[in-house]
N, C-alpha and C positions, 0 to 999 in steps of 0.2 A: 805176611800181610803188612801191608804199609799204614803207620799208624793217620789218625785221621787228622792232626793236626797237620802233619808233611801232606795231605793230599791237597788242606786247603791253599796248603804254603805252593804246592805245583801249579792251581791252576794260576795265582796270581803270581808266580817265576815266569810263566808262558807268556805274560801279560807284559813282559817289562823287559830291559836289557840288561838289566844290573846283573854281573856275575856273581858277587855275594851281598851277602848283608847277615845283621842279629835276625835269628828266625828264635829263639826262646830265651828270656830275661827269668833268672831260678830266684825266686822269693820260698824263703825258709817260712813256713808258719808252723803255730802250735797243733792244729788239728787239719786234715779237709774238707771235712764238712763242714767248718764253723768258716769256714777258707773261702770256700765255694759261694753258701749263704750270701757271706760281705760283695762278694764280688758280680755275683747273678744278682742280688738285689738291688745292696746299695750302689753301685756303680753300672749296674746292667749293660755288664760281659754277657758275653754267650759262655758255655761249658763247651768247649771244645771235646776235650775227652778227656776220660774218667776212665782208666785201666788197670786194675786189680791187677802187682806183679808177684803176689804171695807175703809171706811172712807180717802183713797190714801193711806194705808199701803200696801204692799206688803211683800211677803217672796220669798227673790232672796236670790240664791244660785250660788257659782260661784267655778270652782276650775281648778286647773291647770289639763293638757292634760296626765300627765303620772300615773302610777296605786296604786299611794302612796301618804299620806299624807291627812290632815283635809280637808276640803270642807268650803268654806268662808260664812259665811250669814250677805249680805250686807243691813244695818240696817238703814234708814233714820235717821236723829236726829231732834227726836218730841219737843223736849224742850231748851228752852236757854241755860241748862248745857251740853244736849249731844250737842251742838252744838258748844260751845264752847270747846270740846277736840275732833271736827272732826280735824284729821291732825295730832294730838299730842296725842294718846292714850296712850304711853309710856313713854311722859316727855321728849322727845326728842332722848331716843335710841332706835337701830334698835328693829323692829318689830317684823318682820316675815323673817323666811330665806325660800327664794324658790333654790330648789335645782334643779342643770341642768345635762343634759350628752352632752350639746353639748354650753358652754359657749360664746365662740365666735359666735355662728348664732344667739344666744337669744339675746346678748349682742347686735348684730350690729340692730336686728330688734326694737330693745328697743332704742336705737339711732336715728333710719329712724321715729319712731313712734313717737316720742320727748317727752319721759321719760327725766326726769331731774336725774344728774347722782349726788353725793358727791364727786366724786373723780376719781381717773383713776384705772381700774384695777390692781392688783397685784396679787402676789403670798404669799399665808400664809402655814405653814405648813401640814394643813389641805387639801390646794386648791386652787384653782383661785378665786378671790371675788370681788366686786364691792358694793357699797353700790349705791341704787337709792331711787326715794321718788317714793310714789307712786301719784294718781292724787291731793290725800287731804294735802298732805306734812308728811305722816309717812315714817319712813324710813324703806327701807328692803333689805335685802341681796341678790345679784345673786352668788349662790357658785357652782360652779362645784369641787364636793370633790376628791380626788386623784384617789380614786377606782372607777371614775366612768369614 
């Protein structure tokens, strides 16, 4: 059985020319469900899929609501090393950019939801940006880019 994140990933491969690309970005977190939560609420991802593969591993999938971009596979940390770079994947710069078409409604609900923010919104020549962490303390971009 073909898992259901690769299903979504085929019909939009059918859709396009590109022979590859990133189809899953692994973020180490502390729990899933506390994983899930941040991500289905304060960020409102869809759960792609949530697959029980024994021993308390799981294969969770998570990705943001519009028709582009990687698909997250949210990865527990089995050992004291990944566990010690849940938060800090990147050494401390930004992570991941999630890209918006509507900054300000993502931004105020990432607020209401109590996303931890870096700093105040601005203007860069690219677009509107915010830096926020996400639950584990990495950091990631909200950018609503000009053309959008």
């Amino acid at each position: 059985m073909q898992p259901k994140w690769r299903l979504a990933l085929s019909q939009w491969e059918s859709e396009t020319t590109i022979s590859y690309f990133i189809a899953l970005v692994t973020l180490v977190v502390r729990d899933y469900d506390e994983a899930i939560a941040f991500f289905t609420d304060s960020l409102r991802f869809t759960l792609v899929e949530d697959t029980p593969l024994g021993a308390g591993k799981r294969w969770v999938v998570v990705a943001p609501s519009g028709p582009q971009g990687a698909f997250l596979l949210l990865a527990k940390a089995a050992t004291p090393q990944q566990l010690a770079h849940v938060g800090d994947q990147t050494g401390g710069r930004v992570f991941l950019f999630l890209h918006t078409s509507d900054f300000w409604d993502d931004y105020r609900h990432m607020q209401s939801s109590g996303v931890r923010f870096a700093e105040e919104p601005r203007e860069q020549p690219y677009g509107r940006v915010v830096v926020f962490f996400d639950l584990c303390g990495n950091k990631w971009d909200l950018v609503q880019p000009n053309n959008a």
